[in-house]
MILOKE-75155 format. One line per 8 residues: number of its first residue (from 1); for each residue x, y, z of C-alpha. Coordinates in steps of 0.1 Angstrom, whole numbers, plus 5000, padded with zeros to 4 digits. Each point is the difference from the previous one (the first is absolute). Example, Ala and Ser with C-alpha at 12.3 -4.5 7.8 and 13.67 -1.06 7.14 Angstrom:
2
1) 5123/4955/5078 | 5014/5034/4993
This chain:
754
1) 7749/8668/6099 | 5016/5018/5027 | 5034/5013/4995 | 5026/5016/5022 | 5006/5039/4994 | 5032/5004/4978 | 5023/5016/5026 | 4995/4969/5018
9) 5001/4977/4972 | 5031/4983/4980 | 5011/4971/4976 | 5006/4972/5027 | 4999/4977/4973 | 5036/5003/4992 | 5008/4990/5036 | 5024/4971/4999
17) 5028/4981/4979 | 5004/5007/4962 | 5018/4979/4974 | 5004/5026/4971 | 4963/5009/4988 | 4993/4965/5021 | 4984/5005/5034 | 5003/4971/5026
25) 5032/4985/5016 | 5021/4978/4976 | 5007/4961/4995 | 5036/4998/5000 | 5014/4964/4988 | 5024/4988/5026 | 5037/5013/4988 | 5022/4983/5029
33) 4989/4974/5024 | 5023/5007/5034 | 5013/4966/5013 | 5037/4990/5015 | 5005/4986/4968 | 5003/5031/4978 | 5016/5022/5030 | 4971/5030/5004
41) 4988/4984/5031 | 5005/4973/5029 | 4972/4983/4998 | 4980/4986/5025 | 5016/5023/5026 | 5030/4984/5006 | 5021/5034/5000 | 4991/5030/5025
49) 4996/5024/4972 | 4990/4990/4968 | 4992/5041/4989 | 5033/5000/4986 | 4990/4970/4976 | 4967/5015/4993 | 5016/5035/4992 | 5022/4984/4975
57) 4974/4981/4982 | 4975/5028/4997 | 5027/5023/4984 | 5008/4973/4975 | 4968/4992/4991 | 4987/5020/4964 | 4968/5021/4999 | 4971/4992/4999
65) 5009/4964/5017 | 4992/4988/5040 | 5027/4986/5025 | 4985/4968/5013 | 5004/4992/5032 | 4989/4965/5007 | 4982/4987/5031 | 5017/5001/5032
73) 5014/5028/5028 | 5026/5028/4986 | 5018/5014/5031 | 5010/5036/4993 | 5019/5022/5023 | 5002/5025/4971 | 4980/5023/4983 | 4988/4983/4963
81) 4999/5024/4972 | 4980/4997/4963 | 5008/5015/4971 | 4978/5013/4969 | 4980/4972/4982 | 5007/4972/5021 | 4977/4987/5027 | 5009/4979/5032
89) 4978/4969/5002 | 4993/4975/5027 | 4980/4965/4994 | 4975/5013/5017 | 4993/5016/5034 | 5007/4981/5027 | 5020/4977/4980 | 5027/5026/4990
97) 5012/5016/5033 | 5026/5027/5001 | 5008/4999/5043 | 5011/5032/5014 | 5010/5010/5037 | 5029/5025/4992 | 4993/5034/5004 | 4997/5024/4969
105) 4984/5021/4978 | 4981/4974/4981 | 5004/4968/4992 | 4993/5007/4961 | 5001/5029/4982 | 4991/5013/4964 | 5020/5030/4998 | 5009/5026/4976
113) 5027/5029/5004 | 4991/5030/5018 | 5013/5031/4984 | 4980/5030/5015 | 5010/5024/4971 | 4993/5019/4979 | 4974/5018/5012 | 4978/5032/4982
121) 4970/5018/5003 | 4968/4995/4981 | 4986/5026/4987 | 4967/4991/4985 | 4982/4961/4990 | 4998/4995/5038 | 4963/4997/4996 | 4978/4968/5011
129) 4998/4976/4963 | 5034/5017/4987 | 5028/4977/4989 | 5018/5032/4988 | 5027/5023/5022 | 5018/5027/4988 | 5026/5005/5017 | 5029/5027/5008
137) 5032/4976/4995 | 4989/4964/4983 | 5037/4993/4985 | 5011/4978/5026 | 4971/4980/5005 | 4996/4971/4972 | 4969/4971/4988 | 4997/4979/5029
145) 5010/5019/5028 | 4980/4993/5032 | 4988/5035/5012 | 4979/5016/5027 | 4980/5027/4996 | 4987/5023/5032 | 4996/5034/5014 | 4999/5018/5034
153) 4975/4989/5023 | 4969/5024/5001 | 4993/5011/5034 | 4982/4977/5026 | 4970/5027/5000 | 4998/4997/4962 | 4961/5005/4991 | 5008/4978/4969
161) 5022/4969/5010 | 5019/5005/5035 | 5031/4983/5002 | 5020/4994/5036 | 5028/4979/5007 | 4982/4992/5033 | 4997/5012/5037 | 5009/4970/5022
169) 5029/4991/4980 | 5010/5017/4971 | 5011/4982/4971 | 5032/5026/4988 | 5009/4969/4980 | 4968/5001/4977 | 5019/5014/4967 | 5033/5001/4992
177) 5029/4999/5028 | 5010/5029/5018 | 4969/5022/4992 | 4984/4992/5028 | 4963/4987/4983 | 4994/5031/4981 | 4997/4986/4969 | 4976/4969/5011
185) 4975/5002/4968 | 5013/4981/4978 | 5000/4971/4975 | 5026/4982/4978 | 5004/4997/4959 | 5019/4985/4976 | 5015/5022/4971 | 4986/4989/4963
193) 5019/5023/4981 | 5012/5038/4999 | 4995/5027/4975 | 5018/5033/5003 | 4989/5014/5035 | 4964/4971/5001 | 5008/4971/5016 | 4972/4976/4992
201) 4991/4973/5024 | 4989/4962/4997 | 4966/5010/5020 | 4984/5028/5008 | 5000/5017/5036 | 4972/4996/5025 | 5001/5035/5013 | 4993/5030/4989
209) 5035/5026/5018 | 5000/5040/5005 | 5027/5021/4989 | 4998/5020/5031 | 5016/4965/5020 | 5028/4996/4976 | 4998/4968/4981 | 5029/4982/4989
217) 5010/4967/4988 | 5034/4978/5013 | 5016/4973/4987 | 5001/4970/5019 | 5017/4974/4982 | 5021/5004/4963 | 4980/4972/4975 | 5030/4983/5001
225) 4997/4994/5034 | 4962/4990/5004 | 4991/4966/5007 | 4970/4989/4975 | 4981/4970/4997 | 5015/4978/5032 | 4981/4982/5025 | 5003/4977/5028
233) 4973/4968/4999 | 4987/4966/5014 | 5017/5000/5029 | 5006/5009/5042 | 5023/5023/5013 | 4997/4991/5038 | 5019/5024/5027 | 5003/4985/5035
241) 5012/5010/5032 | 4992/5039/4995 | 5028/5014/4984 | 5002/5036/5001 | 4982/5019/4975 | 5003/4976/4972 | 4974/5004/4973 | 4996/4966/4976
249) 4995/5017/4968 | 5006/5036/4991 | 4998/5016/4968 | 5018/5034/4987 | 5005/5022/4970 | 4983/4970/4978 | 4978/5002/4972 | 4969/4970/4994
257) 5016/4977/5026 | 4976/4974/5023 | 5002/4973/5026 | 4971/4972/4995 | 4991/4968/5016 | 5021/5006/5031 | 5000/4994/5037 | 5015/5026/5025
265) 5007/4995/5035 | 5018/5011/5030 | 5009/5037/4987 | 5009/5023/5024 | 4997/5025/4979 | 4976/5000/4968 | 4991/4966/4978 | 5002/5022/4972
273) 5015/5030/4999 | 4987/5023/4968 | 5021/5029/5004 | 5021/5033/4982 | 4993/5000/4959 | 4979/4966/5001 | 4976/5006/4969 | 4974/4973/4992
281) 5016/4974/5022 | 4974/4970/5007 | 4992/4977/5029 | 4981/4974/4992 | 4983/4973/5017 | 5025/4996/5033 | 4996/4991/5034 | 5016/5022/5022
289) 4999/4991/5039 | 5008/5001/5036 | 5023/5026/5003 | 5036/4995/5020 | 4994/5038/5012 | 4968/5021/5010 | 5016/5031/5015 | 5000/5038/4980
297) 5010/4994/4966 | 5000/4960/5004 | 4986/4974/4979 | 4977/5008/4978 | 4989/4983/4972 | 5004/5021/4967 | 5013/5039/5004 | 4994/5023/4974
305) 5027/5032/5009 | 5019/5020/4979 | 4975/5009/4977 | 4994/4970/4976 | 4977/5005/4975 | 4975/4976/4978 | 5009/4967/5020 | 4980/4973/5006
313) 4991/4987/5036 | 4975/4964/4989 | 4988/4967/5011 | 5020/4999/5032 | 4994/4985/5037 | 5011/5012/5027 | 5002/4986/5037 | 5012/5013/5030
321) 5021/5031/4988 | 5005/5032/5013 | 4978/5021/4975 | 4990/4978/4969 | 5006/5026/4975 | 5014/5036/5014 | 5003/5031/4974 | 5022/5026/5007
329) 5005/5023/4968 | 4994/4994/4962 | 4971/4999/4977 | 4982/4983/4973 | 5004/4964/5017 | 4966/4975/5003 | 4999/4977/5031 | 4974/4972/4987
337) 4983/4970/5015 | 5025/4992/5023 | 4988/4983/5036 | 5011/5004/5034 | 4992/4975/5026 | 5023/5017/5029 | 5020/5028/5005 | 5026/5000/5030
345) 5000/5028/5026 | 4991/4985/5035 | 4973/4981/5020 | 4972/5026/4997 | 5007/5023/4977 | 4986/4999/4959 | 5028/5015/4979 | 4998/5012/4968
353) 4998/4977/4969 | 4999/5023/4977 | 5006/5040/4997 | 5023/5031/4997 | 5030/5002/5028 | 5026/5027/4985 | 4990/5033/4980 | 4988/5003/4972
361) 4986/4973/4976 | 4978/5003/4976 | 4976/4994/4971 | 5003/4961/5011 | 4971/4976/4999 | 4990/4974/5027 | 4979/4973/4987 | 4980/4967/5010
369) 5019/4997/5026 | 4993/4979/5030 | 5017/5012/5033 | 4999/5007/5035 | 4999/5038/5000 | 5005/5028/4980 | 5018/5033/5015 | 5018/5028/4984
377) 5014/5017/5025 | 5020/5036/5010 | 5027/4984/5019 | 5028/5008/4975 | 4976/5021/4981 | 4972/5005/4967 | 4993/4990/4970 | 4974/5002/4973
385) 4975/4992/4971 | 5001/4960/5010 | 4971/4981/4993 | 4988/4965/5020 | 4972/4988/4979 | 4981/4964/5006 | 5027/4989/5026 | 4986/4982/5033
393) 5013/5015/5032 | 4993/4971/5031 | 5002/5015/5031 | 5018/4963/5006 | 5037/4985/5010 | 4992/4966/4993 | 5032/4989/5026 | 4988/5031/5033
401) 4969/5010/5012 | 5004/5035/4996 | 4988/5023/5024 | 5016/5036/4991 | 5001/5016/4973 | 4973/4982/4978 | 4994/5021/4974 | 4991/4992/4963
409) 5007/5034/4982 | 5017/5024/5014 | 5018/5033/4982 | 5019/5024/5022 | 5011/5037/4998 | 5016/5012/4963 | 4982/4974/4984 | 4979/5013/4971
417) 4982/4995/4970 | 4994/4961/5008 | 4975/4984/4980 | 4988/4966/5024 | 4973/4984/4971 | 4982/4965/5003 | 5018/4990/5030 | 4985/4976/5022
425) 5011/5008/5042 | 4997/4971/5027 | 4988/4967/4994 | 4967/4982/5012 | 5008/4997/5035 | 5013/5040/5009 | 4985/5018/5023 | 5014/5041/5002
433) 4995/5033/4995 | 5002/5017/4967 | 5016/5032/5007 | 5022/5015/5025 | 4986/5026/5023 | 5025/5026/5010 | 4972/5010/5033 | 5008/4962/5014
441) 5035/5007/5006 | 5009/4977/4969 | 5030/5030/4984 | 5011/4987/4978 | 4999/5023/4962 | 4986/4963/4978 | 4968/5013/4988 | 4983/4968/4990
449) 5005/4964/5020 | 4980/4969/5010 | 5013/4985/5032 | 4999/5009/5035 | 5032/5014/5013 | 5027/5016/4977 | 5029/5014/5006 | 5012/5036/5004
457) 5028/5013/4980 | 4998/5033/5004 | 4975/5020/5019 | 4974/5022/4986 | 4963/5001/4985 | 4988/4977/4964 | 5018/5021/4977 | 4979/5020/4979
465) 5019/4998/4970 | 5006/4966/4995 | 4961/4995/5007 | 4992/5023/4974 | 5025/4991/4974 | 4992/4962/5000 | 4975/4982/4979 | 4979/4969/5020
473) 4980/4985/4972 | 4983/4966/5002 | 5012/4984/5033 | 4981/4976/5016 | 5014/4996/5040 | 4984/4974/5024 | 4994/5026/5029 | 4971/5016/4983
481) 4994/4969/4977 | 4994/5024/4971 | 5018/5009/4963 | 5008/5040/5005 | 4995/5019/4968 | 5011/5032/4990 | 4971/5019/4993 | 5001/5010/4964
489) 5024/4980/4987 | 4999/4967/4975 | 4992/4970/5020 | 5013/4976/4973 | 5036/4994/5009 | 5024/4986/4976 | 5016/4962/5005 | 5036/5014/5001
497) 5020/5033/5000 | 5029/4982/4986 | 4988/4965/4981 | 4985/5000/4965 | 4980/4969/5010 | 5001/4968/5027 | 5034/4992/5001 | 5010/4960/4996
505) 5020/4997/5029 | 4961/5000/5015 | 4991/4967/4986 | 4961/4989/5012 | 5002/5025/5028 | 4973/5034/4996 | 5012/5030/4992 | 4998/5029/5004
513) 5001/4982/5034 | 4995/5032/5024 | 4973/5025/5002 | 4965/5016/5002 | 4990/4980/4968 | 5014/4967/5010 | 4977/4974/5015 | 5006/4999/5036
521) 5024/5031/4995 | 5031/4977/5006 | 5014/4968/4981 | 5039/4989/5002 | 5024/5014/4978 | 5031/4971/4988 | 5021/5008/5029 | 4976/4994/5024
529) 4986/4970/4979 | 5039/4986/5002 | 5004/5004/5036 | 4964/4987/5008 | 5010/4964/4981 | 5033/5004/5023 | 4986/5006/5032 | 4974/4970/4994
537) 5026/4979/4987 | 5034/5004/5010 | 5013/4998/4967 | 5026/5026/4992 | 5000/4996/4963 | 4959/5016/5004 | 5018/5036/5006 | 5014/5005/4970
545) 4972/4976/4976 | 4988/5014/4965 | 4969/4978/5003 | 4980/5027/5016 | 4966/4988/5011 | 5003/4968/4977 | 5004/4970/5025 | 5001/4962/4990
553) 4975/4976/5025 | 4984/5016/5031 | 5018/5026/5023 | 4966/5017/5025 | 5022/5025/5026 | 4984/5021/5026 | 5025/5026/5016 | 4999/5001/5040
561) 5014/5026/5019 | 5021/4984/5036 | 5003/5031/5023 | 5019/4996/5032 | 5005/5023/5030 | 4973/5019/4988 | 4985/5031/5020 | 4964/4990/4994
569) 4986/4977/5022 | 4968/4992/4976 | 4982/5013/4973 | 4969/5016/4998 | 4973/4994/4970 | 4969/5016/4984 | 4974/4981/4978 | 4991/5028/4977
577) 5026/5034/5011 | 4977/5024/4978 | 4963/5008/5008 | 4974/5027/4992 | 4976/5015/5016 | 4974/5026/5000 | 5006/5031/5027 | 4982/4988/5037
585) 5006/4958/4988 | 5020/4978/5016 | 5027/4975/4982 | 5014/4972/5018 | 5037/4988/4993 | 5009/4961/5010 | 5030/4995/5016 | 5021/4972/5009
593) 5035/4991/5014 | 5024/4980/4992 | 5032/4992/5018 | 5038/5000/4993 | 5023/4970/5014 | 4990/4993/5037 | 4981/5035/5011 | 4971/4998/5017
601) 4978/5021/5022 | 4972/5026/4997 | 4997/5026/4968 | 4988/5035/5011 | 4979/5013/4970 | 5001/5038/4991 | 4991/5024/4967 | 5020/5027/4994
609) 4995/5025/4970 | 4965/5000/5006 | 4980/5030/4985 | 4987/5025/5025 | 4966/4994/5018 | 5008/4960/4986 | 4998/4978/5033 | 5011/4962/4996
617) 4990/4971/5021 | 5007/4963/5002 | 4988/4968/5005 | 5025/4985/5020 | 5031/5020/5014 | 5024/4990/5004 | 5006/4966/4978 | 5020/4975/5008
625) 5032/4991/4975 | 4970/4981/4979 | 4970/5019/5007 | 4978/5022/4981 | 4979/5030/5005 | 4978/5019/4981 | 5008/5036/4999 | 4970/5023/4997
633) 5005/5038/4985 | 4969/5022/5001 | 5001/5030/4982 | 4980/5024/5019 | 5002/5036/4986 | 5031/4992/4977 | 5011/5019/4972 | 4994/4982/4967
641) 5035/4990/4991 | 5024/4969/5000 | 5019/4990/5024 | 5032/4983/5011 | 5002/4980/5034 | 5023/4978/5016 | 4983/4969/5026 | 5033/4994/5021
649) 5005/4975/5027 | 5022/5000/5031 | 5009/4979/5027 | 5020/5004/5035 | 5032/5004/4975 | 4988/5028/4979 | 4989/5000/4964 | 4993/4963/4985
657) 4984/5009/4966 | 4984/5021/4980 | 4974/5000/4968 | 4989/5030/4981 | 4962/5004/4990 | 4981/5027/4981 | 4964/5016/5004 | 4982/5015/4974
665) 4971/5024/5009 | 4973/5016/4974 | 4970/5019/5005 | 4978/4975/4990 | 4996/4969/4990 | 5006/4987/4969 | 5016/4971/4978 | 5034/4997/4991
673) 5011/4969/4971 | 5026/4978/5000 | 5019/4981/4973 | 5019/4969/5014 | 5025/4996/4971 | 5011/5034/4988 | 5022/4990/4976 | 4986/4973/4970
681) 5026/4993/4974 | 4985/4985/4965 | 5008/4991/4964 | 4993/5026/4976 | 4966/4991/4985 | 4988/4980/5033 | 4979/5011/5031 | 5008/5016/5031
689) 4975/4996/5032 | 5001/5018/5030 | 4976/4996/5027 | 4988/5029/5016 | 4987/4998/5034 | 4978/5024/5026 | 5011/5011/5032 | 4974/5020/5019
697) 4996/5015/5031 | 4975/4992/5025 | 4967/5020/4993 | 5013/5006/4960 | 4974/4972/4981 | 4996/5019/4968 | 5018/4989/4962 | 5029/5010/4990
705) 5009/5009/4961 | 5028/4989/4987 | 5021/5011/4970 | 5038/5002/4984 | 5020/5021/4982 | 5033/4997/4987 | 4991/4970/4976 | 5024/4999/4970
713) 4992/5005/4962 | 4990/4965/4986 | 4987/4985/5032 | 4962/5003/5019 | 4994/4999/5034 | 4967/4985/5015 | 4983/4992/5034 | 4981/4970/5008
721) 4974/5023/5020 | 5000/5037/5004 | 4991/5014/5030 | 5004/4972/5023 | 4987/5002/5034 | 5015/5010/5028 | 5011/4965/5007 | 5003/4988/4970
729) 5030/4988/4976 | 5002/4996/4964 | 5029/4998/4972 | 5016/5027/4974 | 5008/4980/4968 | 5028/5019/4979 | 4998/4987/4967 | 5035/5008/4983
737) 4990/5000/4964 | 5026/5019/4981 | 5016/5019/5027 | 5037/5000/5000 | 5019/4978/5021 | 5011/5021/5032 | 4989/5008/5036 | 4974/5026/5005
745) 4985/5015/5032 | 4958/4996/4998 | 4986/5019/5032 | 4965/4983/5011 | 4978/5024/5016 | 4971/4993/5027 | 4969/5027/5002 | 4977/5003/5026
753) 4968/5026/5001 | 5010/5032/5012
């Protein structure tokens, strides 16, 4: 089974809240029920402020015990604060409102103390798996201190792992104040106990440090000041008329704290704000959306900055914000199966769902995703050793029709070592290019994308390094309509990089639900599933359901797409977009139009891309907005090869559409086979049948053998006939026998005389 190299590997299975030895956010019974009865709050709304009544109630409820807050709206015009062991809950979201339009910091915080002393050097443990630091002064730190550790940034030019703070706009306020970003590597930790000069922490660290770039370790927060174990749930913090730069949640110097079940709106700043000495925080299952602000800085979803470490980002929707989830420094964190169906930037534009923003994370994990686009980019600088494995990357703003910067994957300048495994780029429908190409003008440094225009952060060449230090393992991407393996390396990819085994909060639906190995390479994650039954239904209560895939009666949806004030005037398709052909034949492509809204008028055909000495022709050009043509390549004295083309179509307004095709030429003919269902799932002991078809070329009418390999230990494999002409079709029975339950790769093979 394929496995990541260690460097680039870490335990992202402690991501997330812990209870003691207990992993998983708590059940708190309700301590205090808020009501104007008892005092803690004015309830419903009859007060302009009821954070004052809140405030009280959560200091006087005990540990371990929730502040109710029952249904109905909570105007604050003050920040609301928890405290250690106690968790804010609503009656559900929706139902619960906390109504903001004051302008502050946040509307709730989980906050700790911040005490940015002592501080000491490390002078060895600062290895990768170490949990150990000996230190030159450890008296004044104590068990349960919040710490950082870091070092001095190794130069941008660094063979090994460059790190920059960023060209365009430097981040100077990656690291600690007032040292200008020179200490941006880093990640936090929490103090288990101390032994003469060792101070032992409660995980290990994800990254190996040099000596030569000074490490050190500084306290954030005393233990007596750390918030642990507090959490904000089942309920809406809603933000309205844009007040300036208020986040809605935001979490410092806290230890194991969460917010679950929760809608977000209107923030101006972040929905959730994971920030300074957050270590395995949790958001879980939320619906963050439509932003109150989409300039620099404003309204995002969920932030990562100040270098939290081992959080949890999972289960969450997002709509309409300005960057779904946006890392700027830390490390350690997993980002899983979350969905975006929007992200807010303007009318044309795809913005980034998910991806680096700020230098330097690193050793996170980003996976089964669903989301618009994936970019880690050099604005505010680098980062490292991240991984993006079986995560689905659209191409799509479900609420624009993008026209710039469509990319699925893109990694600029400074960023290294990125392992992008069992991913799955565009959907059904996309029609791009696969890789930017520095001699077109396109300057940008991304070295890998999947759209047609990006965008240009900083000028230059595809960066060398960050080509050469990144792994691409496994992808399948609908521009070549192809998985891309890594030659040499395991094929067999493992369901998770961070969970044992299907989680529950799946219920019916597939999983793993993303990937090379998955039938049809795509199937919903719960987040998607959730907003899928909302968008069919209307019914609020679907977003935040915990009957995943399990629906009573009859619910049959089919997603549309409503585009207005599109830029395409009609749409161009092909019957079959792939054909071979022997060198000197001819292969015809069928075309036809279709139109958008009210256009009509005459289609001017053309082929661009086409191989050299390659001449098309057509059968009727132009079209009109419903025609078709037939589109006829002949391949006179072409070079054996394949081929990419585009058939575009213009009218007196310029471009109205375009569809990609793709010509394959050999030297001869010959048969190729098909298998129409790829992926057969069966019981263990049962049969598996695939049927196995020929596809010849024109003057190839010779057999073709068949065989497989890669059949596991306790099953046989058998054809119905073998060879089969070179029309012919017959099946491949896999009889499982014994074989262990699991999914294996079998690669069919067709043989023709030489």
């Amino acid at each position: 089974m394929y496995s990541l190299p260690a460097e680039r590997d870490t335990n992202w299975e402690i991501a997330g809240v812990w209870v003691g030895a207990s992993k998983g956010i708590p059940e708190y019974t309700v301590g205090i029920t808020c009501t104007s009865d008892n005092g803690y709050a004015v309830y419903p709304g009859s007060v302009t402020n009821s954070a004052a009544g809140i405030n009280a109630a959560i200091q006087a409820c005990p540990a371990g015990y929730a502040v109710y807050l029952p249904e109905g709206d909570y105007t604050v015009t003050a920040n609301i604060s928890l405290k250690s062991g106690v968790a804010l809950r609503g009656a559900g979201a929706g139902k619960t409102r906390i109504l903001c339009s004051t302008s502050m910091a946040q509307v709730i915080s989980i906050y700790g103390s911040y005490l940015a002393t002592p501080r000491s050097a490390i002078t060895s443990g600062y290895t990768k798996g170490s949990s150990a630091l000996v230190v030159s002064a450890a008296a004044s730190f104590t068990a349960g201190d919040i710490v950082v550790i870091d070092e001095l940034n190794p130069p941008a030019d660094d063979p090994d792992m460059p790190v920059s703070i960023g060209a365009t706009d430097p981040c100077t306020w990656c690291g600690f104040d007032g040292e200008g970003g020179a200490r941006a590597v880093m990640e936090t930790g929490v103090i288990s106990s101390i032994a003469g000069t060792t101070i032992n922490l409660v995980n290990p660290q994800h990254l190996t440090r040099l000596a030569s770039l000074s490490p050190r370790i500084t306290r954030l927060t005393a233990a007596s000041g750390v918030v642990t174990n507090a959490g904000v749930e089942y309920l809406s913090v809603v933000i309205s008329g844009a007040p300036t730069g208020t986040r809605a949640i935001r979490a410092r110097y806290c230890k194991y704290c969460w917010v679950r079940d929760c809608e977000i709106t209107g923030m101006t700043r972040d929905g959730i704000d994971i920030d300074w000495g957050c270590y395995g925080f949790e958001a879980r299952k939320n619906y963050v959306h439509h932003s109150g602000g989409s300039g620099a800085g404003s309204g995002y979803g969920i932030r990562l900055e100040g270098g939290p470490t081992n959080c949890l980002i999972e289960d969450n929707i997002f709509d309409y914000t300005h960057g779904n989830i946006v890392n700027n420094f830390g490390a350690g964190y997993v980002m899983g199966y979350n969905y975006a169906y929007s992200v807010m930037y303007d009318a044309t534009w795809l913005q980034v769902s998910i991806g680096d923003h700020s230098a330097h994370p690193y050793l996170y994990l980003s996976e089964g995703n669903i989301v618009s686009q994936i970019h880690c980019d050099d604005f505010h600088g680098s980062a490292s050793h991240n991984t993006y494995f079986r995560n689905q990357s659209t191409v799509i703003d479900n609420r624009i029709t993008a026209t710039q910067n469509r990319c699925a994957i893109e990694l600029d300048k400074w960023h290294t070592k990125f392992s992008i495994i069992g991913n799955v780029f565009g959907t059904p429908s996309f029609s791009g290019t696969y890789e930017r190409n520095p001699a077109l003008g396109n300057t940008s440094v991304c070295i890998r994308l999947l759209g047609n225009t990006c965008c240009n952060w900083t000028s230059g060449e595809i960066d060398s390094t960050v080509r050469s230090t990144s792994i691409w393992h496994g992808n399948y991407d609908y521009a070549d309509s192809e998985v891309k393996w890594a030659t040499g390396e395991d094929t067999d990819l493992p369901d998770s990089l961070y969970l044992t085994s299907k989680p529950s909060w799946f219920g019916t639906l597939e999983w793993p639900n993303i990937g090379p190995d998955v039938d049809g390479y795509v199937k919903s994650n719960p987040a998607k599933w959730r907003w899928d039954q909302y968008l069919a239904t209307s019914d609020f209560d679907y977003l935040f359901t915990d009957d995943i895939g399990d629906i009573t009666g009859f619910l049959h949806t089919q997603l549309t797409k409503l585009t207005i004030g599109t830029p395409e005037q009609a749409k161009l398709y092909v019957d079959v977009a792939k054909k071979r052909a022997v060198v000197g034949d001819s292969v015809v492509y069928n075309v036809h139009a279709e139109p958008y809204n009210d256009f009509t008028g005459d289609i001017t055909l053309d082929v661009s891309g086409l191989p050299t000495n390659a001449t098309d022709a057509y059968s009727t050009n132009p079209i009109t907005e419903t025609g078709s043509s037939s589109v006829t390549v002949t391949t006179v004295n072409v070079a054996a090869g394949t081929y990419n083309m585009n058939i575009t179509g213009t009218s007196a307004g310029g471009t109205v559409a375009s569809v990609r095709v793709i010509l394959d030429i050999v030297e001869s003919a010959d048969a190729d086979i098909k298998v129409p269902f790829r992926h057969i799932r069966a019981k263990k002991g049962d049969n598996a049948v695939f049927t196995i078809d020929a596809d010849s070329l024109p003057g190839y009418t010779g057999d073709v053998d068949l065989s497989v390999s890669g059949t596991p230990s306790g099953a046989s494999a058998s054809f119905g006939t073998t060879p089969i002409a070179y029309n012919g079709t017959t099946t491949l029975t896999i009889d499982t026998g014994t074989a262990e339950v699991g999914t294996y790769e079998l690669t069919i093979t067709g043989e023709g005389p030489a």
